[in-house]
C-alpha positions in Angstrom: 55.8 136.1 116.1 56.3 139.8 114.4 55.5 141.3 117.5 58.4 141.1 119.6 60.6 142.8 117.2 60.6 146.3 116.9 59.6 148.4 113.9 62.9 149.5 113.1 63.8 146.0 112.1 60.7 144.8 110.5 61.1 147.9 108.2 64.1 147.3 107.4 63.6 143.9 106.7 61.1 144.7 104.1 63.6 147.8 102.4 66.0 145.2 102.4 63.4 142.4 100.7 62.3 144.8 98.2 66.1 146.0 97.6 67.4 142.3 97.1 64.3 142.1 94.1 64.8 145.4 92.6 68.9 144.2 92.4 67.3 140.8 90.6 65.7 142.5 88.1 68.5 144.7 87.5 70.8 141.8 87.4 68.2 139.8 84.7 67.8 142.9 82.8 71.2 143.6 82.4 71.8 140.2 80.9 69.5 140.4 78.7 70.3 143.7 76.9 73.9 142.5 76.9 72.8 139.4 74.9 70.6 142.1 72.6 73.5 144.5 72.4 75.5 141.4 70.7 72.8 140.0 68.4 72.9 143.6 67.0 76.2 143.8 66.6 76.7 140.7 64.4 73.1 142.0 62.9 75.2 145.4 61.8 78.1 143.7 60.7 76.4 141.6 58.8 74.4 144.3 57.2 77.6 146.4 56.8 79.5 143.7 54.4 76.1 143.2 52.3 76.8 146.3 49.7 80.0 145.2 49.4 78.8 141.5 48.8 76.1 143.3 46.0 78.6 145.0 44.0 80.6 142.2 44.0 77.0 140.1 42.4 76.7 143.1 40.3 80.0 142.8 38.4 79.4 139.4 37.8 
């Protein structure tokens, strides 16, 4: 079946292939440090209103 197309096209066929992967993996990767990037966000905003939320304790 392969052998009637030339070898031009069945390498490109596989760049292509391994291009469309590498693109998912980008794509899955990005998503997931995005959903990182925001856990740590509300992580350091969080963190940053705990001293004043211990002074506050701390007068009390």
């Amino acid at each position: 079946m392969l052998a009637k197309f030339k070898i031009l096209h069945k390498l490109t066929a596989a760049v292509l292939l391994i291009a469309a992967m590498v693109g998912g993996c980008v794509w899955y990767a990005q998503g997931r440090m995005t959903a990182i990037d925001d856990a740590y966000s509300v992580f350091l905003v969080r963190e940053a209103r705990a001293p004043a939320s211990a002074s506050r304790l701390n007068r009390i």
